[in-house]
N, C-alpha and C positions, 0 to 999 in steps of 0.2 A: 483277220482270219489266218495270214501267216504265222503271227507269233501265237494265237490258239493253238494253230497244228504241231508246230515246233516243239510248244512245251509240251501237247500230248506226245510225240517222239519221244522226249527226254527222260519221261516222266516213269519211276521205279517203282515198279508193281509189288503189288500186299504181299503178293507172294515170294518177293524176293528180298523183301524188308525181314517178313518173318524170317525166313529163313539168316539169312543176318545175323539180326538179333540173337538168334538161340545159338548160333556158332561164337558170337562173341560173348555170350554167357557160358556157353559148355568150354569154350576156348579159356576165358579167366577162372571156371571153376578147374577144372584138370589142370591149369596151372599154380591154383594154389593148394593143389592137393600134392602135385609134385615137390612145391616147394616145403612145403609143411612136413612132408617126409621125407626130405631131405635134411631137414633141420632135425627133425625127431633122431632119425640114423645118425647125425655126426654127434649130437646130444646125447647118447647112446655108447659113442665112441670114447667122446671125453668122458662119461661117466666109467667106463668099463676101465680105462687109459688110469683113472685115477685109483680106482681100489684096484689096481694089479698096483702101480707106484706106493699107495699104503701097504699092501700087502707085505710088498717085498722089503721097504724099510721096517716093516714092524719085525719081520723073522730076523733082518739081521739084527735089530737093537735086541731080539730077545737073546742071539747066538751071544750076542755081546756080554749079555748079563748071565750067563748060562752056560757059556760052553765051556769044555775045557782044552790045553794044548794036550795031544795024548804023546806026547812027545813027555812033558814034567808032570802032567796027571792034575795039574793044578791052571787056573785061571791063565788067560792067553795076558802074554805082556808084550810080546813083539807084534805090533801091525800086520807085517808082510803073514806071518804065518797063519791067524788071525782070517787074514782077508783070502790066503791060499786054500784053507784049508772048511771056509764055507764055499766059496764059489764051486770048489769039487763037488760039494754035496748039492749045489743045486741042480735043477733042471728049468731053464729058462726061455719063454716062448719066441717061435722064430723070430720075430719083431722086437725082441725084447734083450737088451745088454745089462749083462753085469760086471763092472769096473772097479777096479781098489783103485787108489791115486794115495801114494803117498810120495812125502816131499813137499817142500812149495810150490807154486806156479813157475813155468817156465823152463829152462833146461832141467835144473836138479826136480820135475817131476818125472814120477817111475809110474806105468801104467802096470795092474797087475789083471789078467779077463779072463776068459773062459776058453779050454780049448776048442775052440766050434768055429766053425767058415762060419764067416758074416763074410756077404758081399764088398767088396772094399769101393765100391759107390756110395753106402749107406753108412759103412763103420765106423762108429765114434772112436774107437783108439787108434784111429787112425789121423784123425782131425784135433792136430796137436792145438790150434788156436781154440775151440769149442773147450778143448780136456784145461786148458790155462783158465778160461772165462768159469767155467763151473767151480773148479778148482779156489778160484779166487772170490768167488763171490759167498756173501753171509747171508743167502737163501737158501733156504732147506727143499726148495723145489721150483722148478723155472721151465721155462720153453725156447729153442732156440731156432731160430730161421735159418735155413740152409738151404743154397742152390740144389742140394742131394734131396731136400725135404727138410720137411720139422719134425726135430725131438723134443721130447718133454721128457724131464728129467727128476729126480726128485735125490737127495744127497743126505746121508747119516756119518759125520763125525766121529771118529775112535777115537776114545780116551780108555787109554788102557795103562795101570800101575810099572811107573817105567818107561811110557811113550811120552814121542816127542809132543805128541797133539796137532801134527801137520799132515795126517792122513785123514782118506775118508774111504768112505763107501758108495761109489751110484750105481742107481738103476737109471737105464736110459729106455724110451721105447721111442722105436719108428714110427709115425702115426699113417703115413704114405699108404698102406697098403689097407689098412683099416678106415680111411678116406673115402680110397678106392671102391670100393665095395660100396659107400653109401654112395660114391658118384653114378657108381655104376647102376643104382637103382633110382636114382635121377633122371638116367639114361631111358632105364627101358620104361619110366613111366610117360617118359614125352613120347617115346613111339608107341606106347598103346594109346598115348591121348591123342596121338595125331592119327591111329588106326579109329578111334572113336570119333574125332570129328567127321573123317571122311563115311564115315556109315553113318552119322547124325545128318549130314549133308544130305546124302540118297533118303535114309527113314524122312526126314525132315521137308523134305523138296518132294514128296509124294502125300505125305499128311497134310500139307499144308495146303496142296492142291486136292486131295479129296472134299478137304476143313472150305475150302473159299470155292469149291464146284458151283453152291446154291448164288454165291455171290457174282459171278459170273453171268450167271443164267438171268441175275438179275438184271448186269447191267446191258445181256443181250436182251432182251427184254424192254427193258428201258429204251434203247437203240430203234427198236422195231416199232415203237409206240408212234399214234400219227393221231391228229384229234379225228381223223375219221376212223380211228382203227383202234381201238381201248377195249378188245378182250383179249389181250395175251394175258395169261394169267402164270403164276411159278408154282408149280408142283410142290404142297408143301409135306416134307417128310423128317420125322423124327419129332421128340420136342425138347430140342435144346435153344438158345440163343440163335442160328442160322434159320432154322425154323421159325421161331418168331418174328424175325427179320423178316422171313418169305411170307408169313401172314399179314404183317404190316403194309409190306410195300402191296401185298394184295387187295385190302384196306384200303389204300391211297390210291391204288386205280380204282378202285371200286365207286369212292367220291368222284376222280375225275371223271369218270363215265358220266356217272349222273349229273354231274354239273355238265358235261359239253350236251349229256342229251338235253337236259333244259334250256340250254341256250341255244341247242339246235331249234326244239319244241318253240319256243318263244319267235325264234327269228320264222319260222315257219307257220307259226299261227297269225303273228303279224300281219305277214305277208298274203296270207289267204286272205285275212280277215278285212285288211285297208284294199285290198282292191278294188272291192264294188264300189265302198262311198269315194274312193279316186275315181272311180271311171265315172262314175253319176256323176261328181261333182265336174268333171273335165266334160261331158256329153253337155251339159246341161249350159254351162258355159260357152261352149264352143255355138250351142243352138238359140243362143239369148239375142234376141233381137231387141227392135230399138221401141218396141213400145214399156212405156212406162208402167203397165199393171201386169205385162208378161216379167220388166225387169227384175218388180218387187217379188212375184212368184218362185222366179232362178233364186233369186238372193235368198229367199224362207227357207227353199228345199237344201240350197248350197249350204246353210247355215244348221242346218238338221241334222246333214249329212258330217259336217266338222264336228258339230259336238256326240255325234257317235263316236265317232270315229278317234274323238279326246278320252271317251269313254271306255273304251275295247283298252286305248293306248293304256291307260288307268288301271283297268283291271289286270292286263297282263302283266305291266310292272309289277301290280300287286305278288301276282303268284310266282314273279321271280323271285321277289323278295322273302317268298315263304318256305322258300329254300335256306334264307342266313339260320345262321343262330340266335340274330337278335329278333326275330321275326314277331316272336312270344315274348314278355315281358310281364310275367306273375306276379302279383302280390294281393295280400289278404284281403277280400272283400265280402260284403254282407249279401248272399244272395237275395233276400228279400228285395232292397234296395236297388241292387242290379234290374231285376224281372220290373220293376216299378217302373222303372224309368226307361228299358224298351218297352214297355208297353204304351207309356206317355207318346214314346214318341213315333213309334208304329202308328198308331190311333191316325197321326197326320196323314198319312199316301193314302188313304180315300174312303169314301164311306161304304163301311161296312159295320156289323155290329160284333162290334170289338169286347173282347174279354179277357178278365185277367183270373186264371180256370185258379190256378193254385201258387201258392209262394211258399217256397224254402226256409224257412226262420232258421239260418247258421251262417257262421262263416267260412270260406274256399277261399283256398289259393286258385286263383286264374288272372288271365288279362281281361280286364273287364275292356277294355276300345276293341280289346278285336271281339269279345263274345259280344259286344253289344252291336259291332260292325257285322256278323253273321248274322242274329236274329232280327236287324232290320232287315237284312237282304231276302232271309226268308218270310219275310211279313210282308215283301213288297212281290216276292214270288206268289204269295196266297192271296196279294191284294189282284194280279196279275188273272186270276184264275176263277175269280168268283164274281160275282155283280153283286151290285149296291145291295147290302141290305141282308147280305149273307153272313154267317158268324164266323169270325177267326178268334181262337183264342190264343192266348198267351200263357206261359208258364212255368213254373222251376218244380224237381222235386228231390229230395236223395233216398235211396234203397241201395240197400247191398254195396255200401263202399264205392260208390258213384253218385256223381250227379248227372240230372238229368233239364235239359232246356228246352221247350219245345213248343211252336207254332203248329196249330192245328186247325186246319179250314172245311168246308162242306160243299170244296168245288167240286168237278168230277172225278177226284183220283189219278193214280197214274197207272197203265198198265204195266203188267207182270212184264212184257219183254223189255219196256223204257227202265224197270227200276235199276238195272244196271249200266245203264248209260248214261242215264240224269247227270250224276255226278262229274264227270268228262268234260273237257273242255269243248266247246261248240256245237254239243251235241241238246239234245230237244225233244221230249216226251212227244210223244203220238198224241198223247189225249191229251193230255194237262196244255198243253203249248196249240195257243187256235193260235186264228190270224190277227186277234189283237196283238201277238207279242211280238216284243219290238227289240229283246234284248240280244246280244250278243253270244250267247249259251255261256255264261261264263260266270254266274253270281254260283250256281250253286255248284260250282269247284273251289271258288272264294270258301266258302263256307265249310268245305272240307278239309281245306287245305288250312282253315284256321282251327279246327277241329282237332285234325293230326298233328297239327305245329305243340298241342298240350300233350304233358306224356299219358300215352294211354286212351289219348280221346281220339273219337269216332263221329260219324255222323249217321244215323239211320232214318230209312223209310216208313213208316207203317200205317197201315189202315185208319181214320180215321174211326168207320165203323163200317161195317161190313166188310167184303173180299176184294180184292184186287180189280180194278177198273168197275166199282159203282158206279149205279147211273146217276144223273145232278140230278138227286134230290138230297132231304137234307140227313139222309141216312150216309150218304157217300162224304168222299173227303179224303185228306192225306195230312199224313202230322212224320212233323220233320223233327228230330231230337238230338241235341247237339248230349252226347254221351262224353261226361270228361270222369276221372279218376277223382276221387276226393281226398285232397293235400288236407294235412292240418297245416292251419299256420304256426313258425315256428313261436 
C-alpha cells in the first residue's frame, strides 16, 4: 500500500506531459528555424561578398585593357600610375578595401590604397604579414583569419608593356560587420522563440486542461464509484474523441450496474427463496423422533425439500448465466425437426391430449438446446394447468420476417393483471397457478430470458380463444410464443 501511494505521489500528470511535449517540439522547431536562418543570412553574405570581389576585379581587368595614362594619351605602362589613377575613380563600400601592392613580398613591397579612414583595428595595409601572404600567394582569391576578423580577398595581376610583372591589384572586404547583422538576427530570433514558448507555456497549460477537463471528471468519477453506488454517470458533451471516451466509460458503468444488480438480484433471490426449505428441512429434523415410520416420513419430506431447493439453485444459475455472451449459441437448424422432437418429448410430463397444431418446413438460425429447453418448460407450464385429458398443442410457424414457437393449452387462462408479472422471477398468476403448483415461479423467466438471449426475440402472452381470464372450459386457454427474428443461415 506504501509503495502504491508513493508512486501515485510521483506520478506526472497528462497534463504536464502534454505540455512537455509541445515545448520540446515548439523548443526544437523555433530552433531550427533560427538556425536555418542563420545559415540562409551568412549564405547570403558570402554570396553578396563574392559578386562584389567579381565585380571589382572584373572593372579593374577591363581598366586594364582599356584605359588610358592621360598623362601620354596612350595605354598605361607604369603599374604605380595604373593602380593610382583607378583607385581615384573608385568609390568603394565601408567594409570594402582597395589596394595596389607592387614590388615583391616583404620589405621591397609598396602599398598603394585609397584616401579613406579605415579603422586601423580592421585595416589591411596596415597588416604588413596579411599584405606578404597575399602578395605571395598564386591564388586569385583566398580568406584570411584574423584576430581583427576575416577577410576575403580576391587578387588581379598587372601586366603592362614595360612592367616588371611583380604588382597587383586587391580588393579586400571585412566580412565582421556583414556577420554581424546575420548574428544579430540569430539573436533576436531566439528571443522571440523564447517570448513564444513562454505564451505557448500559458496557451498550452490552459488547452490542455480544458482538452483533459472530461478526463478528470472521469477519473473523479471513477473514485466515487462503490458497487453499491453505480450511477454517477459523465456529462457527455461535444462529439469529438473526449466525448466518446465519456460515452464509453458510460457504457462500462452501464454493464457494471447490470452486472452488480444481477448479482445483487441472484444473491437476494437465493436467499428468499432457500429459506423456507432450510427452516422445514432444520424444524423437521430438529422434531424427528425416534419412531421408525415418523423417521422415514422426515427423511421423504427432508428429501422433497433438498431437491427443490437443487432446483431454484438450478434455475437461478441459469438465469445468471443468461447474462454471458455465451449464453446463446446459434446455428442452422430445420424447424420442422426441431417442433418434432419437443413435441416427442413434451408428450412424456403427463397425459394430456397432446398435438402437434403446425410445422415450419425451413431453416433458422437459433439454439436449438435452449429453444427446446423453453418449450419443454412451457409444455410442463400447460401440463401444470390443465387435467388429464385436456389438449395442448405444439407448434412452429413464420410470417412477416419471424418465427414463431408456441404451446397452447385449454386450461383456465391468465388474468389481465397476472399478464405482466408471469414473466418475473417468483412471481405466480392469480388464476393459472392453483394449489397443485409446486414450482418456484422461475420457469417462465427461464423462458424469457432464453427468448431475449436471441437478437430480436421476445416472448408473448395471448389468448388461446376467447378474452382474457376464460372460464375452463375448452373455449379458454393461454398460448405462449416464443417470437425469434429470422436469420438466414449463412
Amino acid at each position: 500500500m506504501t509503495t502504491s501511494v508513493k508512486r501515485a505521489d510521483h506520478r506526472v500528470s497528462a497534463r504536464v506531459r502534454i505540455l512537455l511535449w509541445l515545448l520540446l517540439v515548439m523548443a526544437v522547431a523555433l530552433a531550427a528555424v533560427a538556425v536555418a536562418t542563420r545559415s540562409i543570412l551568412l549564405r547570403d553574405v558570402d554570396h553578396r561578398i563574392n559578386q562584389l570581389l567579381t565585380q571589382e576585379t572584373g572593372e579593374f581587368a577591363n581598366f586594364v585593357e582599356q584605359g588610358v595614362d592621360p598623362a601620354t594619351g596612350r595605354r598605361f605602362t607604369d603599374p604605380d600610375a595604373l593602380l593610382r589613377i583607378f583607385l581615384q575613380r573608385q568609390y568603394s563600400d565601408p567594409d570594402e578595401e582597395l589596394l595596389g601592392l607592387v614590388g615583391t613580398s616583404g620589405p621591397g613591397l609598396r602599398v598603394i590604397r585609397q584616401s579613406r579612414d579605415i579603422p586601423a583595428t580592421v585595416a589591411l595595409h596596415r597588416d604588413r604579414g596579411s599584405l606578404d601572404a597575399i602578395a605571395a600567394s598564386d591564388a586569385s582569391s583566398g580568406r584570411i583569419e584574423r584576430a581583427r576578423g576575416e577577410v576575403r580577398w580576391a587578387k588581379v595581376p598587372i601586366e603592362t608593356p614595360g612592367g616588371a610583372g611583380d604588382s597587383a591589384f586587391v580588393v579586400a572586404f571585412h566580412a565582421d560587420r556583414e556577420r554581424a547583422v546575420a548574428d544579430e538576427a540569430f539573436r533576436a530570433l531566439l528571443a522571440i522563440s523564447g517570448v513564444a514558448l513562454l505564451m505557448t507555456t500559458g496557451i498550452g497549460w490552459a488547452v490542455a486542461g480544458r482538452i483533459l477537463a472530461p478526463v478528470r471528471v472521469v477519473r473523479a468519477t471513477a473514485a466515487e464509484l462503490t458497487e453499491r453506488d453505480l450511477t454517477q454517470r459523465i456529462p457527455v458533451q461535444g462529439r469529438d474523441d473526449i466525448a466518446a471516451l465519456a460515452e464509453t466509460f458510460n457504457a462500462m458503468l452501464d454493464r457494471l450496474e447490470q452486472a452488480f444488480a444481477g448479482q445483487r438480484q441472484f444473491v437476494d433471490d437465493a436467499g428468499h427463496e432457500l429459506r423456507t426449505p432450510i427452516t422445514i428441512v432444520r424444524g423437521h429434523l430438529e422434531l424427528m423422533g425416534e419412531d421408525p415410520a415418523e423417521q422415514r416420513e422426515t427423511v421423504r419430506l427432508v428429501t422433497d425439500e433438498l431437491d427443490r431447493m437443487s432446483r431454484i439453485v438450478e434455475d437461478l444459475l441459469l438465469l445468471a448465466k443468461a447474462e454471458r455472451p455465451d449464453f446463446i449459441r446459434t446455428e442452422p437448424v430445420q424447424l420442422a425437426e426441431l417442433t418434432a422432437d419437443v413435441y416427442v418429448k413434451a408428450r412424456a410430463l403427463g397425459e394430456r391430449d397432446w398435438a402437434l397444431d403446425g410445422v415450419a418446413d425451413r431453416e433458422a438460425v437459433l439454439d436449438p438446446q435452449r429453444i427446446t429447453q423453453a418449450m419443454v418448460q412451457l409444455a410442463q407450464n400447460a401440463v401444470q394447468h390443465t387435467v388429464p385429458g385436456q389438449r395442448i398443442a405444439i407448434g412452429s410457424r413464420t410470417a412477416e420476417g419471424r418465427i414463431e414457437l408456441y404451446v397452447a393449452d385449454r386450461g383456465p387462462g391468465v388474468q389481465e393483471q397476472d399478464a405482466e408479472v408471469i414473466f418475473e422471477r417468483f412471481r405466480r398468476g392469480t388464476a393459472r397457478r392453483g394449489a397443485r403448483t409446486s414450482g418456484a415461479g422461475l420457469g417462465l423467466s427461464i423462458v424469457r430470458a432464453i427468448a431475449e438471449g436471441h437478437r430480436g426475440g421476445r416472448v408473448e402472452l395471448r389468448p388461446t380463444e376467447g378474452g382474457w381470464g376464460s372460464p375452463r372450459t375448452e373455449s379458454g386457454g393461454a398460448t405462449f410464443v416464443l417470437v425469434l427474428a429470422l436469420e438466414e443461415s449463412p
